[in-house]
C-alpha positions as MATLAB code, in Angstrom:
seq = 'XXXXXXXXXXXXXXXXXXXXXXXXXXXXXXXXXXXXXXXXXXXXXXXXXXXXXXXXXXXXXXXXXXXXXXXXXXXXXXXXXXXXXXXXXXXXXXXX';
ca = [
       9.808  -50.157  -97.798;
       7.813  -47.475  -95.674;
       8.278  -47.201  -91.943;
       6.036  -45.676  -89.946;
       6.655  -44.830  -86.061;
       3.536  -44.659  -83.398;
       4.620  -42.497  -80.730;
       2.198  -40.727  -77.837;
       3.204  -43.452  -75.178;
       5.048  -41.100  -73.326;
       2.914  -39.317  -70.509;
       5.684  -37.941  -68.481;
       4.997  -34.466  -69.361;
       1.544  -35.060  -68.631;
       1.343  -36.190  -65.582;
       1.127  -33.052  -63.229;
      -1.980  -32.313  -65.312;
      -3.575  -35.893  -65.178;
      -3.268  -35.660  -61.435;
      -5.109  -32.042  -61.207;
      -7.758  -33.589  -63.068;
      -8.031  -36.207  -60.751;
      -7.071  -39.095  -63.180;
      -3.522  -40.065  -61.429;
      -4.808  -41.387  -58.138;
      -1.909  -43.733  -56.990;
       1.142  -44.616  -57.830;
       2.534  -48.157  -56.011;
       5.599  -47.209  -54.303;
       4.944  -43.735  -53.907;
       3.107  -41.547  -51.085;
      -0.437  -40.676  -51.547;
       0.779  -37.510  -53.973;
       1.941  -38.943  -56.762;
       3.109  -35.950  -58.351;
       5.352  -35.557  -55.081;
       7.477  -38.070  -56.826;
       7.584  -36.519  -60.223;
      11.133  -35.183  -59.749;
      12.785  -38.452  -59.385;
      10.920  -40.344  -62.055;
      12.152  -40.948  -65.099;
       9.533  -41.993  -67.370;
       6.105  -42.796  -67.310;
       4.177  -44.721  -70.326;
       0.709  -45.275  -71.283;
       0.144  -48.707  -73.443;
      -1.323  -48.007  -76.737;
      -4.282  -49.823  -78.866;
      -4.480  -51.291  -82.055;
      -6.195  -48.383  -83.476;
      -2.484  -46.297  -84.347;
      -0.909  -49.543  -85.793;
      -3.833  -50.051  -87.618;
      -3.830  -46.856  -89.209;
      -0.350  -46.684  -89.862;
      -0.568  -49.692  -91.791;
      -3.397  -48.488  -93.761;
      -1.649  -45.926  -94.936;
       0.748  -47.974  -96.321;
       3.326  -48.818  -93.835;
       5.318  -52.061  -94.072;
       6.976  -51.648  -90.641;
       5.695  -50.207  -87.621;
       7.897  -49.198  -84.744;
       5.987  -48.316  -81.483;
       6.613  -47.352  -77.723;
       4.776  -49.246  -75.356;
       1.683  -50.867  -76.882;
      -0.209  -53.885  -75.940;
       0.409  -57.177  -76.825;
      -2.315  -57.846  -78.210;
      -2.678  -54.773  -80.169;
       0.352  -55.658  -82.293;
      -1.958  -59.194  -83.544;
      -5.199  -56.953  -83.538;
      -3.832  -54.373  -85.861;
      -2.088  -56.285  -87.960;
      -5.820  -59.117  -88.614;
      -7.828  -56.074  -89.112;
      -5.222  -54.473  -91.368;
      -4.872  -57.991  -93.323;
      -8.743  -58.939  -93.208;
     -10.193  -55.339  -93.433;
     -11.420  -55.207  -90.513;
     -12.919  -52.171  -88.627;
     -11.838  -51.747  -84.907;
     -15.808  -50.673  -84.335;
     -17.261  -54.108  -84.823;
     -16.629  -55.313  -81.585;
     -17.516  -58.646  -81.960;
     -14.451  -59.309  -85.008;
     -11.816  -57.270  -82.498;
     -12.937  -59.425  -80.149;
     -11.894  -62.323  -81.849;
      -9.095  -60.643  -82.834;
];
């Protein structure tokens, strides 16, 4: 059995520069800095796509084990995977 593990959820470390770039503009519960908060926070996590479940199960994976994804991208993945689909035509990941 392979296992393969998605990871990049975690932006923690990347939050400082998210806000400099101006793409961390609120936070609910926190002042109007954000980042003024980053010493008592203890995590902070993007949900992922389909597209790295996808591609770890077309490389042969039988188990995936993810951080935060989307609900939806667990089904996605896996009827693309199964039906060879691509994740480019929109119109069968929509239906996904």
């Amino acid at each position: 059995m392979k296992i393969a593990t998605v990871v990049g959820d975690d932006i923690l470390p990347q939050l400082a520069d998210l806000s400099s770039a101006g793409l961390l503009t609120s936070m609910d519960g926190l002042d109007s800095d954000p980042i003024a908060a980053l010493p008592q926070m203890s995590f902070a996590n993007a949900y992922l796509g389909a597209r790295p479940i996808l591609d770890a199960l077309n490389t042969g994976a039988d188990v995936v084990l993810t951080g935060r994804s989307t609900d939806t991208a667990q089904y996605l993945a896996a009827a693309a995977h199964g039906l060879g689909w691509s994740l480019d035509d929109l119109d069968k990941a929509a239906h996904g």
